[in-house]
C-alpha positions in Angstrom: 36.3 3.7 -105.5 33.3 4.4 -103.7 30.8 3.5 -106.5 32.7 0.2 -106.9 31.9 -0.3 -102.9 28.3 0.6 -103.0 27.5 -1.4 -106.0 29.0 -4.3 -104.4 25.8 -7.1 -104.6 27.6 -8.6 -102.0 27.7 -5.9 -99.7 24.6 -4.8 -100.2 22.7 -8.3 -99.2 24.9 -8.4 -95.7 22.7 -4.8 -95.4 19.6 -6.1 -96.2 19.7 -9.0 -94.1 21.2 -6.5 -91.3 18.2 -5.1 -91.9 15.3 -7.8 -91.8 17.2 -8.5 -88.1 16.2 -5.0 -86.6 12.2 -5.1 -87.7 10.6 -3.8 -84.4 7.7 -6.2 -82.9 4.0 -5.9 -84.0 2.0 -4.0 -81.2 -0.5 -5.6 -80.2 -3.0 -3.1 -81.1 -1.6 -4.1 -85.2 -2.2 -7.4 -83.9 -5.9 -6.6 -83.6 -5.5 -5.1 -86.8 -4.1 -8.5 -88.5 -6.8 -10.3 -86.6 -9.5 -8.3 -88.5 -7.5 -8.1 -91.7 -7.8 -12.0 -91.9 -11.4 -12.5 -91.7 -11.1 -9.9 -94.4 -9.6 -12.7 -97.1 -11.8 -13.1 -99.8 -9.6 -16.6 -101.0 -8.7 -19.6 -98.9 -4.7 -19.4 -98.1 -4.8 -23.5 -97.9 -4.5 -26.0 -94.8 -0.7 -25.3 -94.7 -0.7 -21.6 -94.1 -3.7 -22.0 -91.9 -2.5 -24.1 -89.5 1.0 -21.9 -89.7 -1.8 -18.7 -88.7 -3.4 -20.5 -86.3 0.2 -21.7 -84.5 1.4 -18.2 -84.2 -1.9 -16.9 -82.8 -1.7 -19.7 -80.1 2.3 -18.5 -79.3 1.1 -14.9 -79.3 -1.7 -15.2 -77.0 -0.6 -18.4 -74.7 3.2 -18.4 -75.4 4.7 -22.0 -76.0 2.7 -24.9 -76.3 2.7 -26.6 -72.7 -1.1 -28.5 -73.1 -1.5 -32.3 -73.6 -0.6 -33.9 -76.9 -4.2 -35.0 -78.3 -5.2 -39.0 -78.6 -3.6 -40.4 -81.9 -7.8 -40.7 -83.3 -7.9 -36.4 -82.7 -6.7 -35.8 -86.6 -7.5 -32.2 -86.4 -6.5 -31.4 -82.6 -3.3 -33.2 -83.5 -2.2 -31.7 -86.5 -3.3 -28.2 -84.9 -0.9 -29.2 -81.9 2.0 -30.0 -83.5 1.7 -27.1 -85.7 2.1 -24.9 -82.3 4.6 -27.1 -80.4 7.1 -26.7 -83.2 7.1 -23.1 -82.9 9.0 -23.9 -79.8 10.5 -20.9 -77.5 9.8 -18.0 -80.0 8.3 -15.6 -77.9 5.0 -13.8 -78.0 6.3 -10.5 -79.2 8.3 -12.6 -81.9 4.8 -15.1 -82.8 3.0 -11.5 -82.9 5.5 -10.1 -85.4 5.3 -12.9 -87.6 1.5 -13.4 -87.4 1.1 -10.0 -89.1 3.7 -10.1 -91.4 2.0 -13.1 -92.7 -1.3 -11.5 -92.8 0.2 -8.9 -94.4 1.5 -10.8 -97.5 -1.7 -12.7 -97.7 -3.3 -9.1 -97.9 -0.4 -7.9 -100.7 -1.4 -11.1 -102.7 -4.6 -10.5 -102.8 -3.8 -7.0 -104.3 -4.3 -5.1 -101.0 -2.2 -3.3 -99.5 -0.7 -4.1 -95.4 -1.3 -0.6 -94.0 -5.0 0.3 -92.8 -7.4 0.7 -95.6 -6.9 4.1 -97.8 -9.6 6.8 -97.0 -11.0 8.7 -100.0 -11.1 12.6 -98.9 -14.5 14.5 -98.1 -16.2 15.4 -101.5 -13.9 12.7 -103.8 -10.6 13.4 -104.9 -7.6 11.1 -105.0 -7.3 7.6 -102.5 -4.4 7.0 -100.8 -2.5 3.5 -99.8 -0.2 5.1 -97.4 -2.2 8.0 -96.1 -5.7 8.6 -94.0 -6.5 12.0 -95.8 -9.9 13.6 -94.9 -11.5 17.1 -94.6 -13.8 18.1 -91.3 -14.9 21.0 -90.0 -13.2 23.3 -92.4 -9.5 21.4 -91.5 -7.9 18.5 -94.0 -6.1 16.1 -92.3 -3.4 14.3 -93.5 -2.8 11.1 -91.2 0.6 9.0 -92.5 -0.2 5.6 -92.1 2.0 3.2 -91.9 1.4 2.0 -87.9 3.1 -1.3 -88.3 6.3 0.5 -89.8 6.0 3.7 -87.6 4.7 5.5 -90.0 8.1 5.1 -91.7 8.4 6.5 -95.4 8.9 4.8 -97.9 9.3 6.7 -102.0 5.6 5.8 -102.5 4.7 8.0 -99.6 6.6 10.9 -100.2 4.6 11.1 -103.4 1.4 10.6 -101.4 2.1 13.4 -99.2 3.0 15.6 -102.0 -0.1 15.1 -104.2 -2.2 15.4 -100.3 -0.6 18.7 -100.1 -1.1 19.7 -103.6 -4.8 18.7 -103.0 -5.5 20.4 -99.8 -4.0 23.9 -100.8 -7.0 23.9 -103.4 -9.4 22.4 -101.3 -12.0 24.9 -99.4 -10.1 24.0 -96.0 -8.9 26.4 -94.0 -5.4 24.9 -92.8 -4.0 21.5 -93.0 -2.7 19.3 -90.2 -0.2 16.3 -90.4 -0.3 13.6 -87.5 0.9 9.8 -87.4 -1.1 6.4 -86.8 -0.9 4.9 -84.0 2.3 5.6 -80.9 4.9 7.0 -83.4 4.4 10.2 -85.6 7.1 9.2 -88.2 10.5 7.1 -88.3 11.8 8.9 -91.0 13.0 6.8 -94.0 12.1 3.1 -94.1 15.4 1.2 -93.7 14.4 -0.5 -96.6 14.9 2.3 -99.2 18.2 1.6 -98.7 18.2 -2.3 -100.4 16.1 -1.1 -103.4 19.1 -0.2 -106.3 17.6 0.8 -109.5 18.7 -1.1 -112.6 21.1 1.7 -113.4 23.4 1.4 -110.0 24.1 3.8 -106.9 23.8 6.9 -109.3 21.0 6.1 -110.4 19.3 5.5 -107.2 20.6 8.8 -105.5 19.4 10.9 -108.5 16.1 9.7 -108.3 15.8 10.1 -104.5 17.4 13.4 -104.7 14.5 14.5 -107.3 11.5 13.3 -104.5 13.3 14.7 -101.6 13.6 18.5 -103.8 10.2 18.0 -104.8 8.9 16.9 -101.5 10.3 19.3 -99.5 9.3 22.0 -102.2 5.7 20.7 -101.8 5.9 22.2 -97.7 7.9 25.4 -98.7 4.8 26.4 -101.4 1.8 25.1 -99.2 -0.3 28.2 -99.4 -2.5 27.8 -96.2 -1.5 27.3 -92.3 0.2 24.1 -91.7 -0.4 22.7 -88.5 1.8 19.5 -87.0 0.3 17.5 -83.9 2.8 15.1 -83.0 1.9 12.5 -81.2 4.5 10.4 -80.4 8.5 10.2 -81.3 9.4 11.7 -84.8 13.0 11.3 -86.6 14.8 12.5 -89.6 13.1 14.2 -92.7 9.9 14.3 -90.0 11.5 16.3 -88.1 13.4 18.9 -90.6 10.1 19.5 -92.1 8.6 21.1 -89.0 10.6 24.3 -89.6 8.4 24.6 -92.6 5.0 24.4 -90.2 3.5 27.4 -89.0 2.6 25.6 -85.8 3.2 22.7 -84.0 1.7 21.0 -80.6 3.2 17.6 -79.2 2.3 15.0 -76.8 4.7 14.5 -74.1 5.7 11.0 -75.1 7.1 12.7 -78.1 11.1 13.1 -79.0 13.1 14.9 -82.1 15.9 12.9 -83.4 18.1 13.5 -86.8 20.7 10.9 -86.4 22.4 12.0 -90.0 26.2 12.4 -89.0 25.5 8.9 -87.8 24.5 7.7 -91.1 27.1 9.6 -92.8 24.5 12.0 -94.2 23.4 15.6 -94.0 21.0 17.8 -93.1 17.3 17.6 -95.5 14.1 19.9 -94.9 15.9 22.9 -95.1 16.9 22.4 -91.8 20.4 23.5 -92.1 18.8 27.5 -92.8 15.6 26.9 -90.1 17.0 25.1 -87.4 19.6 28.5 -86.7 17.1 30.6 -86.8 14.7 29.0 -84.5 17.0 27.7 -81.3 20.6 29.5 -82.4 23.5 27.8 -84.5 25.0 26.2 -81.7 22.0 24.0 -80.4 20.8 23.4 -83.9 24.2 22.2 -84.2 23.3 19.7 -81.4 20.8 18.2 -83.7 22.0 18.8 -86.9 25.8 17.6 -86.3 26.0 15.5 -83.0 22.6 13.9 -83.4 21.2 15.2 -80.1 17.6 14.3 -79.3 15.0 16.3 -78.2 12.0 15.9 -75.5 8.9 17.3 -76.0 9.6 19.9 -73.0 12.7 21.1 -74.9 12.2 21.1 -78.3 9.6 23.5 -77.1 12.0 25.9 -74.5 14.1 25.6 -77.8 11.3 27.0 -79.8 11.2 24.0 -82.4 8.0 23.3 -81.2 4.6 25.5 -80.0 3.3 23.4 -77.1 3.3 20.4 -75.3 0.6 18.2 -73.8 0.0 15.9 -71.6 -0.4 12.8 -73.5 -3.9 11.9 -71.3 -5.2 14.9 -72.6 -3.3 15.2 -75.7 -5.5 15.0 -78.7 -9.2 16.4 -76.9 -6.8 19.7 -76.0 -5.6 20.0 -79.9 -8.8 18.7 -81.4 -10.3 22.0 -79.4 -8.0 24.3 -80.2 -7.9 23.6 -84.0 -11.4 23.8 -84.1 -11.5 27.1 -82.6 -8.8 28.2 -85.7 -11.2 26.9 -88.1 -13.7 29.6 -87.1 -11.2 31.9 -88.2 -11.7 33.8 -92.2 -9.8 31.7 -94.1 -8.1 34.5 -96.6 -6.6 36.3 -93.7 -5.5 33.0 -92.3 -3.7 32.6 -95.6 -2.6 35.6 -96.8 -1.1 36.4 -93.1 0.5 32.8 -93.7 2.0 34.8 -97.1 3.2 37.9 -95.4 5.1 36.0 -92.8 6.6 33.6 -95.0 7.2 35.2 -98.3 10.4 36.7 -97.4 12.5 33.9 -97.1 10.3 31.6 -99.9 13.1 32.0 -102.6 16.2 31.3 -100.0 14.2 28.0 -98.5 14.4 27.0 -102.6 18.2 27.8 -102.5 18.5 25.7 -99.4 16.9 22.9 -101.0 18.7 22.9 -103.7 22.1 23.3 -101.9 21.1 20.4 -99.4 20.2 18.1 -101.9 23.1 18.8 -103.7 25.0 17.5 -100.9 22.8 14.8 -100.0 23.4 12.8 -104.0 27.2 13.4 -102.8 26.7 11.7 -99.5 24.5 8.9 -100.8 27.1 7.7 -103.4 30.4 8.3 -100.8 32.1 5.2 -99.3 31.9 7.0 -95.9 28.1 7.0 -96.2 28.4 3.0 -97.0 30.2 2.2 -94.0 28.5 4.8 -91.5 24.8 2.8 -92.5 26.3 -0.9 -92.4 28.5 -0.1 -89.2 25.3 1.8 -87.7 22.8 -1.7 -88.9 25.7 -3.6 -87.7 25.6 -2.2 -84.0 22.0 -2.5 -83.7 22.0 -6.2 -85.0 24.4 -7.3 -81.9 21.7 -5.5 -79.5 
């Protein structure tokens, strides 16, 4: 029964166009980023989408078109005004949105990709699409960067962030740190790994998934060095179960810990159900874990989920100093300390992985899963 619901084609169109209804709006520091992204196009997009660019910029800037229609002998003020005036009442959050999504596919079909541009690690090594991955100062950073999505992931990053990982435990850095583009550190899963069924159905799908998520999380539980998390803004679902794996973690203020899965008709991921116990007690893990409770900065840190909390003014010059000052530090007894403390529990985080992607397949391919996501798309599409 329930792999007859999800395969439904039917069904799962009403989700993704649920879904295209609750994209967030462009910021307008991405709006910048379109801006410079378009002067960037090495071919012509044609008179058409131009004039379609140049509308939206006017509604994003100005709002609706409230200047004089230009004299019938003004061709190209004309034609440039009527291109804005039919944009009507859309407002300038909604022009913004559209202005770099269509910047963005120009970008795509030129064989680029819509995020910022890929850095290329200190010394060579692998490029990224998704990721801004560099070594300084004896620390590798690995930035997800995905600004326009908030830093959602989608199955290209997670292998990303797995290969970074791989690559900084060899590298001659001393710890790694993970931190987010621009005002979110990570959304969890893009909403949109949810429309993209595999040619062999449901089962297919969840297998596959449940392979990255085991190998992904497997990727934190074997990172050999310190692994340092500055937060800098809000942080849901796998970003969040992951942290248990981190050997320190500092936030901004602005930031908040969410892990809506009982909403979704899911289950715990990042061997959260084992960590999350042992750092703030069963019962307010439970909070999180169960009843989707979310977290401020301030708690997550009287909880002990997190190390520190900062004001967001002062936020990254505070971190930026103290990790510096840990990079001083030998870098064998940095790891092998690392070792000691986490060794003992290395083969029961693998059981725990296995165990909770076990029981995420089950919940991907359960009718209750189904109607939890299209009743919780559903709700947000009425707001």
């Amino acid at each position: 029964m329930a792999a007859a619901v999800l395969k439904s084609c039917s069904a799962w169109r009403v989700l993704c166009s649920l879904i295209g209804c609750l994209s967030s709006g462009a910021t307008v520091e991405q709006f910048e980023q379109a801006k410079s992204k378009l002067s960037a196009l090495k071919k012509d997009p044609g008179n058409e989408l131009k004039l379609k660019i140049y509308a939206l910029f006017k509604q994003a800037t100005q709002g609706p078109c409230n200047t004089p229609k230009p004299g019938m002998l003004d061709f190209v003020n004309k034609v440039k005004w009527d291109a804005w005036k039919s944009l009507g009442s859309i407002s300038q959050d909604e022009a913004r949105e559209q202005y770099c999504n269509l910047i963005g596919s120009l970008v795509e079909a030129e064989g680029g990709s819509s995020a910022q541009v890929a850095a290329t690690p200190a010394g060579g090594g692998a490029t990224y699409e998704t990721l801004l991955v560099s070594t300084e100062d004896d620390i590798t950073t690995i930035k997800l960067n995905r600004p326009a999505k908030k830093n959602a992931i989608t199955p290209e990053m997670y292998n990303e962030i797995i290969a970074a990982l791989e690559q900084a435990a060899k590298d001659e850095s001393k710890f790694a740190v993970f931190t987010g583009a621009g005002d979110f550190y990570c959304s969890g899963n893009d909403l949109s790994n949810f429309t993209k069924i595999s040619e062999g159905g449901v089962q297919e799908m969840a297998r596959q998934g449940a392979e990255l998520l085991r190998r992904y999380v497997r990727a934190y539980i074997d990172f050999p060095k310190p692994l340092v998390a500055v937060v800098n803004g809000p942080a849901v679902g796998i970003s969040v179960t992951v942290l248990g794996l981190f050997d320190l973690i500092y936030a901004t203020e602005r930031a908040t810990f969410h892990t809506p899965f009982t909403q979704l008709g899911q289950s715990a991921e990042g061997c959260s159900s084992y960590t999350f116990p042992r750092i703030m007690g069963p019962t307010k893990a439970s909070e999180m874990l169960l009843f989707n409770k979310k977290l401020t900065a301030s708690r997550a840190c009287e909880l002990g989920l997190i190390t520190e909390v900062f004001p967001d003014s002062s936020f990254q010059s505070e971190v930026q100093t103290r990790l510096k000052a840990y990079a001083r530090l030998p870098p064998q007894s940095l790891a092998l300390s690392k070792q000691l403390v986490r060794s003992v529990d290395k083969e029961r985080l693998y059981a725990v992985n296995d165990a909770e992607v076990e029981r995420l397949t089950e919940r991907w391919t359960s009718e209750e899963c189904f109607n939890a996501v299209m009743s919780f798309f559903q709700a947000k599409a009425k707001l």
